[in-house]
N, C-alpha and C positions, 0 to 999 in steps of 0.2 A: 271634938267638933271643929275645932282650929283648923286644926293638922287638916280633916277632908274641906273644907274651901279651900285651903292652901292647896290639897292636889286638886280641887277642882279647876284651879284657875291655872296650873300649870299644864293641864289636860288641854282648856280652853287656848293657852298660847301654842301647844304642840299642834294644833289640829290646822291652823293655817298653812308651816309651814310645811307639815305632811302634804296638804290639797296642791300646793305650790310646785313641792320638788316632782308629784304623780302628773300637775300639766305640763311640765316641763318636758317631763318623760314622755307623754303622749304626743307630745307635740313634734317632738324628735324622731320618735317612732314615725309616724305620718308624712314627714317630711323625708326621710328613709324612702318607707315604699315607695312614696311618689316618686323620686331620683330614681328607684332602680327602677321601676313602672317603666319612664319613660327613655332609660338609657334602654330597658330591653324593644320599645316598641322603635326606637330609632336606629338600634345598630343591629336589632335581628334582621336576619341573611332573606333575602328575596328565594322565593321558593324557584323562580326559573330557573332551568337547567344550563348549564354552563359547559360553552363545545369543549369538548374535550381530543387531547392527541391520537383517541384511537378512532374518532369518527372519520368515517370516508366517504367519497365523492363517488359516483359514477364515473367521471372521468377517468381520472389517471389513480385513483385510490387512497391518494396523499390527504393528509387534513388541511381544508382551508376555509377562508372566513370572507366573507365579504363586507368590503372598506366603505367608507362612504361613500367612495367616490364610483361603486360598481366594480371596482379590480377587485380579483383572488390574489390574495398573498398565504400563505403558509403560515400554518398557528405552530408555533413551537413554545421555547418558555420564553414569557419577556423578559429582556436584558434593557436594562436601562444604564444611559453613559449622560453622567452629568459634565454640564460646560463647569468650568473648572474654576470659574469669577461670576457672578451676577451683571446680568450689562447694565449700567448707570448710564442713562443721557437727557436730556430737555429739549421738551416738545413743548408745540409752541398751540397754545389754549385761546377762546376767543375773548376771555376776561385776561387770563395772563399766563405764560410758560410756565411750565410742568417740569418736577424734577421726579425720574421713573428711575425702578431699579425692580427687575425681572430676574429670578432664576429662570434657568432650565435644564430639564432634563431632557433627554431625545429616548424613544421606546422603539427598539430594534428585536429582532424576533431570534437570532441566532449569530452564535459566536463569531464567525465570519462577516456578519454585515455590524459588529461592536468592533471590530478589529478598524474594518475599513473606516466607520466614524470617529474614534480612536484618534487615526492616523492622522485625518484632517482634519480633526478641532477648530485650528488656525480658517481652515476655510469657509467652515461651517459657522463660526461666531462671526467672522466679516461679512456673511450673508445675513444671520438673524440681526447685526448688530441696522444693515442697508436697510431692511424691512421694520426693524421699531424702529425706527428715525423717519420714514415716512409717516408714522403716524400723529394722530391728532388729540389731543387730553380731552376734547369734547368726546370725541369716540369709545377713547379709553374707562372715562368714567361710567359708562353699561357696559352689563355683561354680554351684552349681545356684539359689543365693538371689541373687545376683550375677545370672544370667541372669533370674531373676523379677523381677527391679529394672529390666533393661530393658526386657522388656514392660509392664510396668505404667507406668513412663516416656514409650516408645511412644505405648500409649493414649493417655495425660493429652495428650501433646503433639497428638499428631492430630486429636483433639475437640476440642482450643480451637483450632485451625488450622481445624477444618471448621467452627467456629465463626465463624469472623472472616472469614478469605478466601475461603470455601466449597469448599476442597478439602483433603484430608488433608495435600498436600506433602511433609511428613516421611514418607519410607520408613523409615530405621530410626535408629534412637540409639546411639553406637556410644560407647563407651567408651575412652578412648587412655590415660589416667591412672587409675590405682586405688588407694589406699594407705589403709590404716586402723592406727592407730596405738592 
């Protein structure tokens, strides 16, 4: 009669830590699905179709896309030519100056217009570097001023590219690093 209290009460202290280690486990479990839940609802692929190199125009036959700006450029594969330093400089803010530091990448459609950007780096950085030094840390802190820093960028680069090599090249200026301090 001993001996079963003695197992009953070792029954009774197993029973806690059984319910313990199974919330634990369910709790894990649950916390699972939901991660993969919502890494599937956020990184699964948009069903829109995506122009592809064999569509063609009425015009001329070639594949091409329209920019924001209303021009056709030619879809090929994008080449992307990273500047080769992130530009560091201080903008001046309406509380107090700003210390910025920008990567970027520039997104070029074919071998020939990465050669020519390539060659002028030097040019192309004392252009992007003229255009974020006009800006402002009030502007900079939205995204919306943020996006106006890349067109305006854009521009600058494209005009001294159609300047130099007689073609725009640069499709767009893409931003990978952003920190303003």
């Amino acid at each position: 009669m001993a001996d079963d209290k003695a197992k009953d009460k070792e029954l009774e202290l197993e029973e806690p830590k059984k319910s313990k280690k199974m919330l634990i486990i369910i709790v894990a479990v649950v916390v699972l699905v939901a991660g993969g839940a919502a890494a599937f609802f956020f990184m699964g692929g948009s069903d829109a179709p995506t122009p592809t190199e064999s569509s063609t125009t009425e015009e001329g036959g070639s594949a091409s896309a329209e920019t924001e700006q209303g021009a056709s450029v030619d879809v090929g594969s994008a080449l992307y030519v990273p500047m080769p330093r992130p530009f560091r400089f201080n903008i001046p803010g309406s509380v107090r100056d700003r210390f910025v530091e920008i990567r970027v990448q520039l997104l070029v459609r074919n071998s020939d217009q990465e050669e020519a950007a390539k060659k002028n780096i030097p040019l192309i950085e004392s252009t992007l570097l003229s255009v974020f030094s006009q800006a402002n840390a009030d502007d900079l802190a939205t995204s919306v001023g943020k996006a106006s820093l890349k067109q305006k960028a854009l521009a600058a680069v494209q005009q001294e590219m159609k300047d130099v090599a007689g073609e725009k090249v640069v499709e767009q200026v893409l931003f990978t690093g952003f920190v303003m301090q």
